[in-house]
MARMILUM-295004 format. One line per field, with one value per residue (C-alpha): residue in one letter; x, y, z. Coordinates in steps of 0.001 Angstrom, whole numbers, plus 500000, padded with zeros to 6 digits. Each point is the difference from the previous one (the first is absolute). Layout:
N
res [A / ...];
u [X / ...];
v [Y / ...];
w [Z / ...];
This chain:
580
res [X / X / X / X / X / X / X / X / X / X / X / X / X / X / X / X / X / X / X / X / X / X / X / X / X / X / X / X / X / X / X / X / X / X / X / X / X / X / X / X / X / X / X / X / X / X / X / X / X / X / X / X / X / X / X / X / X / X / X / X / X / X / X / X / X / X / X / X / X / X / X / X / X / X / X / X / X / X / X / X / X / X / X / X / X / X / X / X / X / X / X / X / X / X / X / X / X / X / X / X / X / X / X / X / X / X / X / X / X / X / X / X / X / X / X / X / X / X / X / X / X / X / X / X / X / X / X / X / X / X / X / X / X / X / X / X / X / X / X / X / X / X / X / X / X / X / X / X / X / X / X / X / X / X / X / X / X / X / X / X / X / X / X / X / X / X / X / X / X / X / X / X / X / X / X / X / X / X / X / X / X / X / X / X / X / X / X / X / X / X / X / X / X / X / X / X / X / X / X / X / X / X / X / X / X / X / X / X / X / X / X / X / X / X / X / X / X / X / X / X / X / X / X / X / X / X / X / X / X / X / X / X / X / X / X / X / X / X / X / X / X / X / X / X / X / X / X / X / X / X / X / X / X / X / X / X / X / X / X / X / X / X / X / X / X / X / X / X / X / X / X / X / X / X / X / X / X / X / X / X / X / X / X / X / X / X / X / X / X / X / X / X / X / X / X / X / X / X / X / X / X / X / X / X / X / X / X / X / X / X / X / X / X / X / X / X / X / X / X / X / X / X / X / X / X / X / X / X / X / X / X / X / X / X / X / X / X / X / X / X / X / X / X / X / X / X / X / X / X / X / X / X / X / X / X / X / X / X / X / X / X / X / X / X / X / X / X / X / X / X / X / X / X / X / X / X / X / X / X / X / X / X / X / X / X / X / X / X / X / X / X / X / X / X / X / X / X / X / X / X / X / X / X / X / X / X / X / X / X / X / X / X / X / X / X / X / X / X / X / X / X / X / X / X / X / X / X / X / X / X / X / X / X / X / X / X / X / X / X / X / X / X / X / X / X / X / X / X / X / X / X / X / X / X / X / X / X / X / X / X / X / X / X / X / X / X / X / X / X / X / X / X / X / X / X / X / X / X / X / X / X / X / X / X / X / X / X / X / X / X / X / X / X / X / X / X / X / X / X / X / X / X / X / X / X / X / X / X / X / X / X / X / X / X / X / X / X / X / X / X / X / X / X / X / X / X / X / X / X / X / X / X / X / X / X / X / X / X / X / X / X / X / X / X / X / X / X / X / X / X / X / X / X / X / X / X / X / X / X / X / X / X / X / X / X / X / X / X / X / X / X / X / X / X / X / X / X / X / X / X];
u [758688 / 496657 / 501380 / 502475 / 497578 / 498279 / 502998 / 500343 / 496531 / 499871 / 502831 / 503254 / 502524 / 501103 / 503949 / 501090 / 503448 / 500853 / 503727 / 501523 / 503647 / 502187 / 503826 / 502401 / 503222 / 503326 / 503277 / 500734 / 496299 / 496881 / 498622 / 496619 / 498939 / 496482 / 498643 / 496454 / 498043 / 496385 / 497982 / 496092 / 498641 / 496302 / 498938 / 499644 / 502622 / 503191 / 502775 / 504011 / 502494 / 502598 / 504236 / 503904 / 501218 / 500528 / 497354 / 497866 / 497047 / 500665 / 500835 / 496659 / 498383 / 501961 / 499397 / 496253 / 499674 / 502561 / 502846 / 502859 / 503601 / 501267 / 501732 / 496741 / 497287 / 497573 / 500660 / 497129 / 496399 / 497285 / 498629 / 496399 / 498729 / 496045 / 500394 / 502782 / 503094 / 502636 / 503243 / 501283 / 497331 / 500476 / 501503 / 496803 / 498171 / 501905 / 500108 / 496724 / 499408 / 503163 / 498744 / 496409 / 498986 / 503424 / 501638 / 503440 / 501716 / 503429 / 502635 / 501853 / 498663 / 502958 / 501161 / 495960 / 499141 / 501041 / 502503 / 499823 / 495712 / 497100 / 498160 / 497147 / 501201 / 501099 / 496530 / 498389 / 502174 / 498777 / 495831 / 500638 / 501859 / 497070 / 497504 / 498605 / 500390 / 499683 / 502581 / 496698 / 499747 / 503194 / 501151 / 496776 / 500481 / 503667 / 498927 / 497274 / 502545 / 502850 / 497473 / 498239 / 503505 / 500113 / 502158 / 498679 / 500293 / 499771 / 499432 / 503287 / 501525 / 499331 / 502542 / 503091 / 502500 / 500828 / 503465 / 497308 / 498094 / 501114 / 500054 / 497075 / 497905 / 502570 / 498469 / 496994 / 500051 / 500949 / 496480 / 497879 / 501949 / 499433 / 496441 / 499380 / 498525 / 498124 / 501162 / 498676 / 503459 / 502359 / 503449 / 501830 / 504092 / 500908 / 497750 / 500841 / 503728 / 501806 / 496973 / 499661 / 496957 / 497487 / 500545 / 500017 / 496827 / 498378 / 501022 / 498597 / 497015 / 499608 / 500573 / 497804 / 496999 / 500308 / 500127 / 497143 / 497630 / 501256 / 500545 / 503637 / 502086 / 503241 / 503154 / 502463 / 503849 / 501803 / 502209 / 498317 / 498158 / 498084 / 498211 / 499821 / 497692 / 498134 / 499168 / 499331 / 498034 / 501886 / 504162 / 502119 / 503214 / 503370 / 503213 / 502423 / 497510 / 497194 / 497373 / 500318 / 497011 / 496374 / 496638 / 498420 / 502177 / 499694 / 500102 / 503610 / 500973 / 498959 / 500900 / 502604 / 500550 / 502506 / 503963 / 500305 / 496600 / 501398 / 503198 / 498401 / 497278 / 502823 / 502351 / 497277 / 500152 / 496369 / 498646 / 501657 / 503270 / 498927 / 497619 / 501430 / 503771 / 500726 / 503216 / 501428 / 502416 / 500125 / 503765 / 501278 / 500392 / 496092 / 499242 / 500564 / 497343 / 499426 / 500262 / 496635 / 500558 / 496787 / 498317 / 496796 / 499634 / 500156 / 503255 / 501388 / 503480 / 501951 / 501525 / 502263 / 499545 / 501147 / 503692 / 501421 / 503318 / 503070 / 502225 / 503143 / 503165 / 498386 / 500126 / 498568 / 497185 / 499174 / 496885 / 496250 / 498821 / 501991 / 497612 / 498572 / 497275 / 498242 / 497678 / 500793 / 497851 / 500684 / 497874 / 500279 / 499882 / 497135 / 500934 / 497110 / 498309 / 499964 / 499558 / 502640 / 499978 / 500257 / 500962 / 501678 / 498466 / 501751 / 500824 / 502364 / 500975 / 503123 / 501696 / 501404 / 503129 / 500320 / 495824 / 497355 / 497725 / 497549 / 497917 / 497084 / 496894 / 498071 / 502300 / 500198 / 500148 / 504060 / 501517 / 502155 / 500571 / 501081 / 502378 / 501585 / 500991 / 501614 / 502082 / 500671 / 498443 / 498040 / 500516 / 497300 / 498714 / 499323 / 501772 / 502671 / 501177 / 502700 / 501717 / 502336 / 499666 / 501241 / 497753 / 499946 / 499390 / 503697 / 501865 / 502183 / 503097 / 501196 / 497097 / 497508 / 501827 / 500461 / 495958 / 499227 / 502147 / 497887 / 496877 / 498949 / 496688 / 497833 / 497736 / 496456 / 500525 / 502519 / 500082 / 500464 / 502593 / 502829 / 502072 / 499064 / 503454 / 501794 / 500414 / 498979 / 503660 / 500410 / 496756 / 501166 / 503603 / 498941 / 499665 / 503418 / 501598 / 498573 / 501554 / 503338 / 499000 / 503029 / 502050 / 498241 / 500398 / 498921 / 496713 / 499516 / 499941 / 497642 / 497400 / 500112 / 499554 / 496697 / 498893 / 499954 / 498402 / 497193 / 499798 / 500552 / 503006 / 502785 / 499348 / 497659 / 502807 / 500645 / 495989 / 498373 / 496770 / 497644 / 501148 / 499018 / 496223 / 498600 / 501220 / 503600 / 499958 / 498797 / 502489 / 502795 / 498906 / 499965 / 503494 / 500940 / 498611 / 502187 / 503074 / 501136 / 498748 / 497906 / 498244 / 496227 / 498259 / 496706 / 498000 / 497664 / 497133 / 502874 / 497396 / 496533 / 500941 / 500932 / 497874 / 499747 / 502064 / 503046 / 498139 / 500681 / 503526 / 500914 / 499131 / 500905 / 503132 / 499911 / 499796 / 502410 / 502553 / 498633 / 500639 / 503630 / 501381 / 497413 / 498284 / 497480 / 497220 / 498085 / 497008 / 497933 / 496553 / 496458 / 500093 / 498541 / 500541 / 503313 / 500503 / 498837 / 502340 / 503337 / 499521 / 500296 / 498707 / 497215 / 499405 / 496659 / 500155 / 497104 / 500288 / 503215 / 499831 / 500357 / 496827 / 501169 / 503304 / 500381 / 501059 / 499380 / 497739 / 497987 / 499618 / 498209 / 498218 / 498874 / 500322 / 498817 / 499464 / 497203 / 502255 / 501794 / 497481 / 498759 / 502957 / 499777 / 496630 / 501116 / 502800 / 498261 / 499378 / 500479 / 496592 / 501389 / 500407 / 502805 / 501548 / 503106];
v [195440 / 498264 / 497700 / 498735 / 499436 / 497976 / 497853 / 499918 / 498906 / 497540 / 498162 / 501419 / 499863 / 503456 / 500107 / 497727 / 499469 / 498690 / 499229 / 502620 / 500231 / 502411 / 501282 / 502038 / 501686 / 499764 / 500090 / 496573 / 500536 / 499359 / 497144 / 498448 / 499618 / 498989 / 498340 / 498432 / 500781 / 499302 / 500215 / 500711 / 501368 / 500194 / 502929 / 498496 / 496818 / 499600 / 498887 / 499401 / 500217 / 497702 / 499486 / 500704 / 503127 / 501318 / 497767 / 503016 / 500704 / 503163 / 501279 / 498774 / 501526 / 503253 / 500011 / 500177 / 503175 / 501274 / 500154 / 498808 / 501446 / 502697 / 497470 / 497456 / 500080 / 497757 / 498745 / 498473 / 498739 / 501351 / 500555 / 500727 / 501421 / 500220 / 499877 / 502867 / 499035 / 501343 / 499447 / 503529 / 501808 / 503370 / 500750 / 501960 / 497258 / 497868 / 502461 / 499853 / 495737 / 499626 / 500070 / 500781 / 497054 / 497739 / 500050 / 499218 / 498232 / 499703 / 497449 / 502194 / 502233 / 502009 / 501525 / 500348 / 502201 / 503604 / 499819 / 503633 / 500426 / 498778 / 496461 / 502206 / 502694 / 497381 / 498421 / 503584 / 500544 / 497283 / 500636 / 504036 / 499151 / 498086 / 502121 / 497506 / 502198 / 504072 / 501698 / 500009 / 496324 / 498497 / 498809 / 498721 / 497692 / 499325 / 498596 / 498104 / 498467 / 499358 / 497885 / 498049 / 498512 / 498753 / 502493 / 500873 / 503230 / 501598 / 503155 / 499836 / 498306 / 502633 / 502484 / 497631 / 499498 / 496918 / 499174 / 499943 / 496852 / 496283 / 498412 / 499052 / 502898 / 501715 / 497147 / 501372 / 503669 / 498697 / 497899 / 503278 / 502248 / 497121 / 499586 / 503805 / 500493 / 496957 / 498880 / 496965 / 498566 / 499463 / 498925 / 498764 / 499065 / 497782 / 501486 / 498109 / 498102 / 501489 / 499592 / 497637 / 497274 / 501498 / 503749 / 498654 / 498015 / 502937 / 502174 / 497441 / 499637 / 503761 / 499542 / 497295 / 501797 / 503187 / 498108 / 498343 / 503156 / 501984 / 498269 / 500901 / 497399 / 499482 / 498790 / 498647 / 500055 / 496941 / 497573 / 498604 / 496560 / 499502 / 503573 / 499885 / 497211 / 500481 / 503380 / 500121 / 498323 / 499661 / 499959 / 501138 / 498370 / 502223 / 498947 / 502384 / 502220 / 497781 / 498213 / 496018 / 499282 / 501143 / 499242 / 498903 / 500784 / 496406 / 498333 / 501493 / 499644 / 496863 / 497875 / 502799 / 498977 / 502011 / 498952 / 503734 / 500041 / 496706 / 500860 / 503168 / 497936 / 497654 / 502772 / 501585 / 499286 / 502126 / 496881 / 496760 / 500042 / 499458 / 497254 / 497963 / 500802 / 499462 / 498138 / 502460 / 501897 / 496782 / 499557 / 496620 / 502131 / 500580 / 496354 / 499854 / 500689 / 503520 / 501040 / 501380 / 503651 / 501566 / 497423 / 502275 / 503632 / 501867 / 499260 / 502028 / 498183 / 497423 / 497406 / 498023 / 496274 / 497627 / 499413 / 496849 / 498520 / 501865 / 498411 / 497939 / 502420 / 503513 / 502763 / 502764 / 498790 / 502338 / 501849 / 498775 / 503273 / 502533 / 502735 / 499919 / 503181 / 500274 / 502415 / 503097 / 502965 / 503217 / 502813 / 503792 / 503035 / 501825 / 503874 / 501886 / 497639 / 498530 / 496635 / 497571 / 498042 / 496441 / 498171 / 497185 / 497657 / 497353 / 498161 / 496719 / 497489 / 498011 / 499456 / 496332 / 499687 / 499572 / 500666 / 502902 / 501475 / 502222 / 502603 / 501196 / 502479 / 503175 / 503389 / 501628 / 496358 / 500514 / 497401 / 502673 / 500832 / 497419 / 499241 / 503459 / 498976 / 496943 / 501819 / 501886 / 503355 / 500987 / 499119 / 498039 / 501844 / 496949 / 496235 / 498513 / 498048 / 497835 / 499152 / 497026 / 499960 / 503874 / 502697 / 502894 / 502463 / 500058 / 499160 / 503053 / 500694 / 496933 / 497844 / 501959 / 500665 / 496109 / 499880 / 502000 / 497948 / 496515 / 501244 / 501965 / 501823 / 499352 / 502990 / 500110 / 502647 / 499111 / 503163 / 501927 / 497805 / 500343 / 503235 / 500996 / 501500 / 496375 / 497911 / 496234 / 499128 / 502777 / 499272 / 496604 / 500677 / 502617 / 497894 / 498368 / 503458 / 501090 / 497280 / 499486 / 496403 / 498949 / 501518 / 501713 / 497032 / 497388 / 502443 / 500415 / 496247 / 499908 / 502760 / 497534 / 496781 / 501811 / 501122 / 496362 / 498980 / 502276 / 498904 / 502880 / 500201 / 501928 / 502542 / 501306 / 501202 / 503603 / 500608 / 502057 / 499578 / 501773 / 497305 / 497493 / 498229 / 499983 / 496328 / 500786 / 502595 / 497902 / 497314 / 502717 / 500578 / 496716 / 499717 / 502700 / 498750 / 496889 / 502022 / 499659 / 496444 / 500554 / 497518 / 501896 / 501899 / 502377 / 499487 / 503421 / 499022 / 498953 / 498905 / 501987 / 502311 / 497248 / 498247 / 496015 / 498603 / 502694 / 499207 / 496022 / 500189 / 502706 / 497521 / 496634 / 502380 / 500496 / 496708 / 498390 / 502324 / 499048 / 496134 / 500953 / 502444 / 499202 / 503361 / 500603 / 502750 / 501881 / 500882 / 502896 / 499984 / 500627 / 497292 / 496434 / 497918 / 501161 / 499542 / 496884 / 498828 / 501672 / 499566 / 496981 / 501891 / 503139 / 502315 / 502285 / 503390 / 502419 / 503164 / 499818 / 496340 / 496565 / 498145 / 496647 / 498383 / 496625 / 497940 / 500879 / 496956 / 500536 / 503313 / 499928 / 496734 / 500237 / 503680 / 500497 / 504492 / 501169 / 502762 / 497309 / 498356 / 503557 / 500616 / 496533 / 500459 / 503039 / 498623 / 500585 / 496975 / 497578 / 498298 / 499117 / 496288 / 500269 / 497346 / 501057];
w [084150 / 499447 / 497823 / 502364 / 502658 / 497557 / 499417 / 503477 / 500581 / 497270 / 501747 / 499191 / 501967 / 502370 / 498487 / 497056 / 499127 / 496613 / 498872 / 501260 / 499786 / 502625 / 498628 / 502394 / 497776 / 501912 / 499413 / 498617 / 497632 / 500885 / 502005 / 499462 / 503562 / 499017 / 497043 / 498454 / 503343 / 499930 / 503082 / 500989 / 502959 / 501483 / 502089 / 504369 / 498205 / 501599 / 497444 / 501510 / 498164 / 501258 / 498656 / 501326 / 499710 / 496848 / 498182 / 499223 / 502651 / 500920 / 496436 / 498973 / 503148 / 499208 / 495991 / 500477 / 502638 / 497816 / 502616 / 498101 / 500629 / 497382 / 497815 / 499515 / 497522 / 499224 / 496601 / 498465 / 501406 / 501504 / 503979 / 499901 / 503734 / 499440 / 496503 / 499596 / 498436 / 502157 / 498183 / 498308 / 502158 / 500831 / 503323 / 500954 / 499674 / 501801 / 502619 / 500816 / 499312 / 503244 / 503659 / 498719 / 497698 / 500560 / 503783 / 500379 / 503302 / 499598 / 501690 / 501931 / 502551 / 501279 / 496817 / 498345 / 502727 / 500373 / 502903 / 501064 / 499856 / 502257 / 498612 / 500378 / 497912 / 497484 / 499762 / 499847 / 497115 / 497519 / 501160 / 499231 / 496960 / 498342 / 501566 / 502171 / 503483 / 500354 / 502658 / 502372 / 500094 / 499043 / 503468 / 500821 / 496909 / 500406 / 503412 / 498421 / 497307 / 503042 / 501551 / 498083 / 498612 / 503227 / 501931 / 503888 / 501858 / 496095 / 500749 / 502041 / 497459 / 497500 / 501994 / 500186 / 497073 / 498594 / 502225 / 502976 / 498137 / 500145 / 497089 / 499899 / 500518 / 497361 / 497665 / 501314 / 499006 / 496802 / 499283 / 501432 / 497363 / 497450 / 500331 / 501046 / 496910 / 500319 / 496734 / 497532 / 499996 / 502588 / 498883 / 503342 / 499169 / 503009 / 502639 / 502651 / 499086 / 503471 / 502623 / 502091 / 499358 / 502502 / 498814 / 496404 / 500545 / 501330 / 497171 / 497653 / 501158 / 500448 / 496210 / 499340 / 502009 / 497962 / 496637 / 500618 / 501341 / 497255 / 497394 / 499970 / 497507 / 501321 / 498045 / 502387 / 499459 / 502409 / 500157 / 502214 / 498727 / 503249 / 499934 / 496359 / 500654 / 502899 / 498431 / 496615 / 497765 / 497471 / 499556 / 496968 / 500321 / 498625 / 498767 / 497705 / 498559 / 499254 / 501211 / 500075 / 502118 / 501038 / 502005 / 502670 / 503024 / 501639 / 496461 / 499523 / 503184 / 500793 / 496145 / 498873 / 496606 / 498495 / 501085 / 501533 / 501962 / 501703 / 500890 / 501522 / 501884 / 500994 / 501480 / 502105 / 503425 / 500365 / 497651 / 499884 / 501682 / 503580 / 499032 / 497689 / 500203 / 503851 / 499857 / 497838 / 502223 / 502790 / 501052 / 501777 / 503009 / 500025 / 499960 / 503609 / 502851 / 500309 / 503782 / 501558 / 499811 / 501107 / 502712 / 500312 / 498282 / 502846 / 500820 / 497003 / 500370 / 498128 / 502422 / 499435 / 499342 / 502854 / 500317 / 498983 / 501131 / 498976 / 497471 / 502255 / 500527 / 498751 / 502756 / 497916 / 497571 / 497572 / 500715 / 498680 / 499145 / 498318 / 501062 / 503340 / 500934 / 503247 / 500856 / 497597 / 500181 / 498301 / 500847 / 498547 / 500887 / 497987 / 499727 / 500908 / 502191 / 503837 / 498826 / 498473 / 497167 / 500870 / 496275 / 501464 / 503224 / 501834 / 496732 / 500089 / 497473 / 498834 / 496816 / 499791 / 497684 / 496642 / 499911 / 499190 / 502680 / 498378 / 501617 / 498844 / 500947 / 498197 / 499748 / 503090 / 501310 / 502055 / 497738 / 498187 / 502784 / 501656 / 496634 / 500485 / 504169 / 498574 / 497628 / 503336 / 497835 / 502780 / 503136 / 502564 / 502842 / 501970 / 498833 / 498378 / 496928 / 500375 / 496859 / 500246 / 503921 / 500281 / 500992 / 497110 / 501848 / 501838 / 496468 / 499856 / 497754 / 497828 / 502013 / 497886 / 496847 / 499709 / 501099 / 497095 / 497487 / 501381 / 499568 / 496680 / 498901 / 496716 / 499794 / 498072 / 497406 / 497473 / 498335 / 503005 / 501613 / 497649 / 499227 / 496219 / 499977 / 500736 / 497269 / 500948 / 500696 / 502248 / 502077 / 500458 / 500750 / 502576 / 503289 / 499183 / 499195 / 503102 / 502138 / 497946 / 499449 / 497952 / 497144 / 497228 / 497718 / 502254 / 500660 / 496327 / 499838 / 502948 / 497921 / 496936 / 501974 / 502147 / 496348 / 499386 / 502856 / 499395 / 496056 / 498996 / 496713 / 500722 / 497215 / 502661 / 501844 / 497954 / 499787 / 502591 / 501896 / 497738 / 497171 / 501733 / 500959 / 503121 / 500427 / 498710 / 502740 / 502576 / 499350 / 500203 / 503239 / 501291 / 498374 / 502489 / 502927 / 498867 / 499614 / 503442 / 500466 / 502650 / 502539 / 499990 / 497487 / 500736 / 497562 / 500097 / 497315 / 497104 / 497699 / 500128 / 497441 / 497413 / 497360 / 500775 / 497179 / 501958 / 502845 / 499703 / 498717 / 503318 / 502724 / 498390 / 499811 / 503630 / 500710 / 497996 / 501709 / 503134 / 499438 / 498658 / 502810 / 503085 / 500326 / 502279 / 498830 / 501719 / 497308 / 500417 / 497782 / 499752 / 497224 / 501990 / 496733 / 499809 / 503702 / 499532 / 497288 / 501235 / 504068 / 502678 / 502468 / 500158 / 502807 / 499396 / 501607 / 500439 / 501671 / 501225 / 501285 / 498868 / 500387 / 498647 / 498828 / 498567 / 497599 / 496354 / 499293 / 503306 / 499768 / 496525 / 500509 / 503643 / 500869 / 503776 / 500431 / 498121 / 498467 / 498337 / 498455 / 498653 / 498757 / 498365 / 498531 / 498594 / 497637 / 496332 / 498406 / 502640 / 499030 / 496849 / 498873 / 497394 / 498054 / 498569];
């Protein structure tokens, strides 16, 4: 062990990575999912690595703690952690190296924590199993460990399980049972990818300050371009296995030179999209004057823009706005306590036709809310909607069935939001089964043409979800939300869970079909740069109520509420000056 502190000392790197080459076995043979991959990293460095899905990271990540699925091996090369080759090391050893010398955080929070046991007891699990706490002074600790990753009231905390934790204080838990152990290494696989850009920041910085007081090297796993280079020092840049670029964060980021690194850099709204790419997604219809739709912020209402003279002989003009809300509130009941839940305020906005309001805000925020009342999900406790002049909440009987055919959902999770059992053709032929929407061969000819709207080949239609990427999937779903050929989609976060190459093709996607059939979105996200390239209008909610609402451009070159310019401040990467 002296000799590796030596090497250490004389300037050696803390893990070293040197052509290593990753092989699952299946079915069809094996597949080389990672090939030739060399890396360094210093102990206190930051290093990202950065690629789509399925270009390797996490199999690299997962090849050197030695957390490979049953049917990988690494296949040749060499990972040296402090000198020690860990590549055909005994389990024992690597045993003791995870959680006490290399911390994992893993992307997803719900199914990496124990569903059914305290986050305290989970914590308290990993100290006692590396001897780090005794039964005397374990919760003391796991308190400690709760708190300095950033999460108040911890010793509360410590008693709840994790379906009593937002997201982000799920994300949370899992950095205090990473770095329990305070380890050298902390490997973090998309730590933050479905927080919103305050919580994220916060998480990042929590991060950031523990790296730097301890030492702690941290080798970050994103797809996000932005973070990757606010926050690391240097980038590795992934594409089928191997590595095609490497350095200096802002040297990569800002003169990619590789054809992959710059179509990555040039797909990511976090980067380059919103600065140099804002006439992407501009329509004809946008080239008019946008009305005035927040005067001042405290009048948390979209008005309408002054009415011009009727067009001669028409009696009934079609309306402005194909969504009209006024005042909702919902408040709930909380089980166990004399005092209500208010998540919704006195919110009102409108959706012109044919365009994309967006609302954005931190979780907990109301604008999920608020998407779920439209969709007439839950219903208001105070306010109305008015879609297409008629109030929603007296559409009874064929009123509402023909309400729920005009306006469609696109939910967040694409792997949660499709039957596995369905095959594609059957997911997308469901709404139209549902409402008997022609014969069965004229809705087997609608399936195939929505397959083609969505780009998506028409050998998909036999496959089922679990064949398919997380784009496929979320293009299935928006060909089901198109099956019915609705007026208004609610977008709930469609894209946050998607790499930005996906992420790129999913809401040029969206907009395309916009220009074609008129829809009108209404976009849910915590994502401003996407926000900012998919939406005409933005309405900010915090805490249940909309502080400002604008147009797009005003809203993210003049913002007027102090939240909003927080939440602007807090997009990663927004300093950058990118060329692409």
């Amino acid at each position: 062990m002296a000799r590796t502190h030596e090497r250490l000392a004389a300037g050696a790197p803390l893990l070293q990575v040197r052509d290593i080459a990753v092989e699952f076995q299946t079915i069809d043979g094996p597949v080389h999912a990672v090939e030739g991959v060399d890396l360094d990293l210093a102990a206190g460095e930051t290093l990202a690595i950065v690629g789509e899905s399925g270009s390797g990271k996490s199999t690299t990540a997962m090849a050197i703690i030695g957390l490979l699925p049953g049917n990988g091996k690494v296949t040749q090369g060499s990972i040296l952690f402090e000198g020690e080759n860990l590549v055909g090391a005994p389990e024992s050893v690597l045993r003791t190296i995870r959680g006490r010398s290399i911390g994992l955080v893993p992307q997803d929070p719900m199914s990496n924590l124990n569903p059914v046991a305290r986050i305290g007891s989970q914590i308290a699990e990993t100290l006692l199993a590396h001897g780090l706490a005794t039964r005397r002074d374990v919760d003391r600790k796991v308190v400690e460990t709760l708190a300095a990753a950033g999460l108040p009231d911890a010793a509360d905390r410590a008693r709840q399980y994790p379906h009593e934790f937002s997201g982000g204080m799920r994300q949370r838990a899992l950095i205090a049972i990473g770095l329990a152990c305070d380890p050298k290494l902390l490997i973090a696989d998309e730590p933050t990818s479905a927080l919103d850009v305050t919580v994220q920041k916060t998480i990042l910085d929590q991060l950031e300050r523990m790296t730097s007081e301890r030492g702690t090297a941290v080798m970050l796993i994103t797809h996000d371009l932005g973070l990757a280079a606010e926050r690391a020092s240097r980038v590795v840049v992934m594409n089928r296995g191997r590595i095609v670029e490497q350095g200096p964060a802002r040297q990569i980021l800002e003169d990619p030179q590789h054809p992959y690194t710059q179509a990555l850099v040039k797909a990511a709204p976090s980067v380059a999209a919103v600065r140099l790419r804002p006439e992407v997604f501009r329509t004809a219809s946008s080239e008019a004057p946008k009305p005035d739709i927040a005067p001042a912020p405290s009048a948390r209402v979209i008005e309408r823009p002054a009415a011009g003279a009727e067009p001669a002989g028409q009696e009934e003009p079609t309306p402005d706005y194909i969504v009209e809300a006024e005042g909702l509130t919902k408040v709930y009941k909380v089980r166990g306590s004399k005092e209500d839940f208010t998540a919704v305020q006195d919110v009102s906005f409108v959706i012109p036709r044919g365009e994309t309001v967006a609302i954005v805000g931190e979780s907990g925020s109301g604008k999920t809310t608020t998407a779920r009342m439209m969709l007439k999900v839950v219903e208001p406790t105070a306010g109305t909607i008015r879609f297409d002049g008629q109030d929603v909440a007296s559409l009874k009987g064929a009123a509402l069935k023909r309400f729920r055919q005009r306006v469609q959902p696109i939910f967040q999770d694409p792997y949660s939001s499709l039957n596995p059992m369905f095959s594609i053709e059957r997911i997308i032929s469901e709404p139209l089964d549902f409402y008997k929407r022609g014969s069965s061969k004229e809705r087997a000819a609608r399936v195939r043409q929505l397959l083609d709207d969505v780009a998506l080949p028409e050998s998909m239609l036999r496959r089922y979800p679990s064949e398919l990427s997380g784009g496929q999937r979320q293009r299935v779903a928006i060909a089901r939300a198109l099956a019915l050929s609705p007026d208004l989609i609610v977008c709930d976060e469609p894209v946050s869970a998607l790499d930005v190459l996906v992420q790129d093709q999913v809401l040029t996607l969206l907009r395309d079909l916009q220009r074609e059939y008129g829809l009108s979105y209404l976009f849910i996200s915590h994502d401003l740069a996407v926000v900012r390239l998919i939406s005409d209008y933005v309405c900010v909610m915090k805490d249940g109520q909309l502080v400002e609402a604008a147009s797009s451009e005003e809203i993210f070159t003049n913002p007027r509420d102090p939240y909003t310019r927080r939440l602007l401040a807090s997009i990663p990467g927004n300093e950058l000056d990118i060329a692409v």
